[in-house]
C-alpha positions in Angstrom: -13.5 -23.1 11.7 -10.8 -22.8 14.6 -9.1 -25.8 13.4 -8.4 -24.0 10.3 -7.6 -20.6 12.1 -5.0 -22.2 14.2 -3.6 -24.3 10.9 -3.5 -21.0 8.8 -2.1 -19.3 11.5 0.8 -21.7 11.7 1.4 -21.9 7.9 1.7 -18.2 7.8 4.4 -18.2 10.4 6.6 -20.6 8.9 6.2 -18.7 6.0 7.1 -15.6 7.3 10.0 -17.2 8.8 11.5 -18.5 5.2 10.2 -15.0 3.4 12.3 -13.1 6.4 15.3 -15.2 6.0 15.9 -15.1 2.3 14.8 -11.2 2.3 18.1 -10.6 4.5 20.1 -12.8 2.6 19.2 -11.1 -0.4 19.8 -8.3 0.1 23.6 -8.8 1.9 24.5 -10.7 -1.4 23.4 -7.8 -3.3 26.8 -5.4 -4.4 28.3 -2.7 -2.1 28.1 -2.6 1.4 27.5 -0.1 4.3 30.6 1.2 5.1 31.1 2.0 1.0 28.8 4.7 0.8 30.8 7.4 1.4 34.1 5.9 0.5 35.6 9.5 -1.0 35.2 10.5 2.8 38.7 11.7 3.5 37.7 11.6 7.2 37.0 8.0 6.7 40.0 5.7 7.4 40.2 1.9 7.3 40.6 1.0 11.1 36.9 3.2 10.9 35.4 1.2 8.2 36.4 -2.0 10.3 34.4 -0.8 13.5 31.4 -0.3 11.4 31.7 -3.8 10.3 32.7 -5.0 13.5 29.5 -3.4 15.1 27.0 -4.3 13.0 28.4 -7.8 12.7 29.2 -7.2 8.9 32.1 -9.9 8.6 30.0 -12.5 10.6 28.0 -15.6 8.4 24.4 -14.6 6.8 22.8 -16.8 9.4 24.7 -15.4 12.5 23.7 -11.7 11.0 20.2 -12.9 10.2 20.1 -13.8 14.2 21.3 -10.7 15.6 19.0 -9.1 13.1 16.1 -11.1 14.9 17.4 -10.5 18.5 17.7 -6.5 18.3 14.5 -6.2 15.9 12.9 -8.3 18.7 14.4 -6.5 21.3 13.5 -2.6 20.3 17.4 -2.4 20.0 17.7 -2.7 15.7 19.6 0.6 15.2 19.8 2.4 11.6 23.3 2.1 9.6 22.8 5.5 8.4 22.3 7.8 11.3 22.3 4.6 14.3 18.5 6.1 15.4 16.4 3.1 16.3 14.8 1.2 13.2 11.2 0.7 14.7 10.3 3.7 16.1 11.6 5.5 12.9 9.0 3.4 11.1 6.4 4.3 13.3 6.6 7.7 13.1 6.2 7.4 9.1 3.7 5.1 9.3 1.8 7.8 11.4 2.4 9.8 8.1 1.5 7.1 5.6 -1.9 5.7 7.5 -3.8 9.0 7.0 -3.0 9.0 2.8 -3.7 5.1 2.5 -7.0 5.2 4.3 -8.3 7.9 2.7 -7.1 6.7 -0.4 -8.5 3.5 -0.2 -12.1 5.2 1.1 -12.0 7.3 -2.6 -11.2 3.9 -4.3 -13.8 1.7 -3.1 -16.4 4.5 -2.7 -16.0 5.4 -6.1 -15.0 2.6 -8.1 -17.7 0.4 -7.4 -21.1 2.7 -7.9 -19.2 3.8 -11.5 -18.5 -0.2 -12.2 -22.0 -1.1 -11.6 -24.0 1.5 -13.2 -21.7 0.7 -16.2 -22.6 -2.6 -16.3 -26.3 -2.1 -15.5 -26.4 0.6 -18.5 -24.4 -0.6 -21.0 -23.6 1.1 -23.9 -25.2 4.3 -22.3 -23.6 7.5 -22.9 -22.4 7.2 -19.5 -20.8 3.3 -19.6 -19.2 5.2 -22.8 -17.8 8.1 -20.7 -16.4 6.4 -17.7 -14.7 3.6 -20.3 -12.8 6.2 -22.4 -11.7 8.4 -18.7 -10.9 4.7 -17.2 -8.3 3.9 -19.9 -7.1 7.6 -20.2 -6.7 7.4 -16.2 -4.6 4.5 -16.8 -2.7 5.2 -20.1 -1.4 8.9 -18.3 1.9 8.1 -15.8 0.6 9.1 -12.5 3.8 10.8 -12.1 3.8 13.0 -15.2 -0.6 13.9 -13.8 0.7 14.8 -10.4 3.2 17.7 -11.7 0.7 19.1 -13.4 -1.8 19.0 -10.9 1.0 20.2 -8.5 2.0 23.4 -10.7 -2.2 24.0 -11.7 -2.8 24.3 -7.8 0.1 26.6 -7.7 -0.6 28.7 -10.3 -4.1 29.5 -10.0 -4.9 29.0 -6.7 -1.4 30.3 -5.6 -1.5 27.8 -2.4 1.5 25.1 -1.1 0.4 21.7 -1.8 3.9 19.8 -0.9 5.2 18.1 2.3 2.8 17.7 5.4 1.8 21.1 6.0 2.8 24.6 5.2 6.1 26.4 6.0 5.9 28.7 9.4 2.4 26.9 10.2 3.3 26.2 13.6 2.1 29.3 15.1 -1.0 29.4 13.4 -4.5 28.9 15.1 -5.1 25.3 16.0 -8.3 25.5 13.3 -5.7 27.3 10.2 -3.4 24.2 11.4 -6.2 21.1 10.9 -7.3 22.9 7.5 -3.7 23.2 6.4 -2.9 19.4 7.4 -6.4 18.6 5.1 -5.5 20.4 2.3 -1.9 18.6 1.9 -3.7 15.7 2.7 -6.6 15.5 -0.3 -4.5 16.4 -3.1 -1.9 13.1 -2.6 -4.8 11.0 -1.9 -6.7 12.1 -4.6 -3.9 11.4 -7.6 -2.9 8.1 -5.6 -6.6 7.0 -6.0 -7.1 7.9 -9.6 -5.5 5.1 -11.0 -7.2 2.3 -8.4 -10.6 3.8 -9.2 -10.4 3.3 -13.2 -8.7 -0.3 -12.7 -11.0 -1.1 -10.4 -14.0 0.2 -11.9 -13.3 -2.0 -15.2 -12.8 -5.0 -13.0 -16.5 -4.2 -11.0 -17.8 -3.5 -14.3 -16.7 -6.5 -16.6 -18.0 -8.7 -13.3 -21.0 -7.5 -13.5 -21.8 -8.0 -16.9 -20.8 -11.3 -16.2 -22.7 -12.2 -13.4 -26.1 -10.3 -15.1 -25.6 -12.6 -17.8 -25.9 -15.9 -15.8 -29.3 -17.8 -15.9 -30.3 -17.0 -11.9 -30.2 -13.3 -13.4 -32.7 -13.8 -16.2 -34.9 -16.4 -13.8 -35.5 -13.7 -11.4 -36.1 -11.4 -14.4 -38.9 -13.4 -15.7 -40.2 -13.7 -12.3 -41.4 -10.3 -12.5 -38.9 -9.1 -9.3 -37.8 -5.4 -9.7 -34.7 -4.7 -11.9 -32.9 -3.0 -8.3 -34.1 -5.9 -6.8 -32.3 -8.3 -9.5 -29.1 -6.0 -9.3 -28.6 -5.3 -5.6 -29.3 -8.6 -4.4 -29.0 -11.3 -6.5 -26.3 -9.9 -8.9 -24.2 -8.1 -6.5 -23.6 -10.4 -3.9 -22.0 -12.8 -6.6 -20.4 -10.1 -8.1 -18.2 -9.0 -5.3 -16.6 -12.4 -4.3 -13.5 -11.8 -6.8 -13.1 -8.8 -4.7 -12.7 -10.2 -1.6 -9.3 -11.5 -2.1 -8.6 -7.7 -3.8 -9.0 -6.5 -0.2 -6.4 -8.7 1.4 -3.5 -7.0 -0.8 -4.8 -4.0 -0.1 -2.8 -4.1 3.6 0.4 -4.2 2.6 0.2 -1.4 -0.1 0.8 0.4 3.0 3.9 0.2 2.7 4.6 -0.2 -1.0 1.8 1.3 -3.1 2.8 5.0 -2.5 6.1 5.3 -2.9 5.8 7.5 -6.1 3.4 9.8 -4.6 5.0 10.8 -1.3 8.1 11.3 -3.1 6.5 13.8 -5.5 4.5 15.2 -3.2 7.9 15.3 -0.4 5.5 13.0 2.3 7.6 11.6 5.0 5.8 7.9 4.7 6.9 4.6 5.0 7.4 4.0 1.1 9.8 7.2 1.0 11.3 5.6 4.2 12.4 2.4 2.1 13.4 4.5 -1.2 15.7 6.6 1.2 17.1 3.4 3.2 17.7 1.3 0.3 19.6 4.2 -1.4 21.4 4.9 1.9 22.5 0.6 1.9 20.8 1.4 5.0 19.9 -2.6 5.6 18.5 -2.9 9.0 15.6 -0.1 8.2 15.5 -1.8 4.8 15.0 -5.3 6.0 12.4 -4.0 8.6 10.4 -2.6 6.3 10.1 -6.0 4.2 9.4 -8.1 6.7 6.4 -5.9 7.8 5.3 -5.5 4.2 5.5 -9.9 4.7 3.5 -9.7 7.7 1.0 -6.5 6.0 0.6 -9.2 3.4 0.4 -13.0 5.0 -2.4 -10.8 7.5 -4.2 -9.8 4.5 -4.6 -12.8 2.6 -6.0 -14.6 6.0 -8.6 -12.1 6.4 -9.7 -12.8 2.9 -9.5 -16.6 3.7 -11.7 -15.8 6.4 -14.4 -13.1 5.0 -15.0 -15.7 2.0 -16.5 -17.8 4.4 -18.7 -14.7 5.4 -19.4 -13.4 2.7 -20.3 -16.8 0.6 -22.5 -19.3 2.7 -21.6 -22.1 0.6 -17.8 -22.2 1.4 -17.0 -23.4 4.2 -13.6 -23.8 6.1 -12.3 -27.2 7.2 
């Protein structure tokens, strides 16, 4: 078990190594440059665009750049191009933001998504299997985008409350108790149109897996045995059932970063996926290339853990 740890471990971090180092040259060979965002700046002259380059080592070779990139990211000292504010704790202050929507977005999916999936299976053809299948696909055929603007001007309109940014205009002064209900309010609606879409998917994958795994001959052996239908379901079907899912949960990390993009710039949240939209728009490489090589590390973690939980979860694997 360790030796595999340690060897996994080691894999990932030559990996992240090689994903880090052709993510920076990737995007410095893409077109336009820095110093070219604003070039109808009359205030801009050319001995100014040459101390940008010159201080962000712009003119240097990719793998001199890629090195200073290292050193400052490593050192705390990675400023942004755009307004020269350090890159990391800019992140951390929008992944403050983002952690609150992706957990409790990722609590409605799984909470949900599974109990519909299963019953589904378990009744098939039911009125209710019926219901969630035709909401499931509608769920997925409507752009999340287009369902949030009308969820967005609904709230408005008949409830006549704010629903965009972090919290309310002129809240500061508020009681401490108006300002935690304010903060929840802004909160639930995001979450709740972010989570739509993962609920149906993932309630068609829970559901087609179980309809597999009742079908199997273990499931119809413990049938004829005479043990309880919850019995057959909850323990014997179940268990099996989930082990697809396992390695679901390892991507689910790095959607931290990536997965509500859309939403927060709808809904004007100041996360870490309307961080990267703004940087990448901005050329703004430093915050840019940050950001994918911690959406590398969100994901190299994630797929460990699922390495590791399959051996917890399934008695017969074992890791060598």
């Amino acid at each position: 078990m360790w030796n595999f740890i340690f060897r996994s471990v080691a894999q990932r971090l030559i990996l992240l190594v090689i994903v880090s180092f052709m993510a920076h040259s990737f995007i410095h060979l893409a077109p336009g440059e820095p110093s070219e965002v604003d070039p109808m700046n009359p205030r801009m002259k050319p001995e100014d665009i040459a101390k940008i380059r010159a201080a962000f080592h712009l003119d240097d070779p990719l793998h001199v750049q890629y090195a200073y990139w290292i050193r400052d990211l490593a050192s705390g000292e990675l400023k942004s191009f755009k307004d020269s504010q350090p890159v990391l704790p800019k992140i951390w202050d929008r992944f403050l933001n983002s952690l609150p929507l992706f957990i409790l977005a990722t609590i409605l999916v799984w909470t949900l998504a599974f109990p519909t999936g299963i019953y589904g299976a378990v009744h098939r053809g039911g009125l209710y299997d019926r219901s969630t299948v035709f909401f499931s696909y509608a769920l997925i055929s409507i752009p999340s985008f287009f369902l949030s603007y009308l969820v967005i001007l609904g709230v408005v309109e008949w409830l006549g409350v704010p629903v965009i940014s972090l919290k309310t205009f002129g809240m500061d002064q508020a009681d401490p108790a108006y300002k935690i209900m304010d903060r929840v309010w802004h909160l639930v609606i995001p979450s709740v149109m972010s989570a739509l879409a993962g609920i149906a998917v993932l309630s068609r994958y829970v559901r087609s897996q179980m309809l597999e795994v009742l079908s199997q001959d273990y499931v119809r052996t413990a049938r004829a045995k005479g043990l309880e239908e919850d019995t057959v379901v909850y323990r014997h079907a179940l268990g099996n059932a989930l082990l697809p899912f396992v390695t679901m949960f390892g991507f689910l990390i790095p959607g931290l970063i990536g997965a509500s993009v859309i939403f927060e710039q709808i809904f004007a949240w100041p996360g870490l996926g309307r961080l990267g939209y703004e940087a990448i728009l901005a050329r703004d490489f430093p915050v840019t290339m940050t950001l994918i090589f911690f959406t590398a590390v969100l994901t190299l973690l994630g797929t460990f853990i699922s390495d590791v939980l399959y051996a917890v979860v399934d008695p017969r694997i074992r890791l060598e």
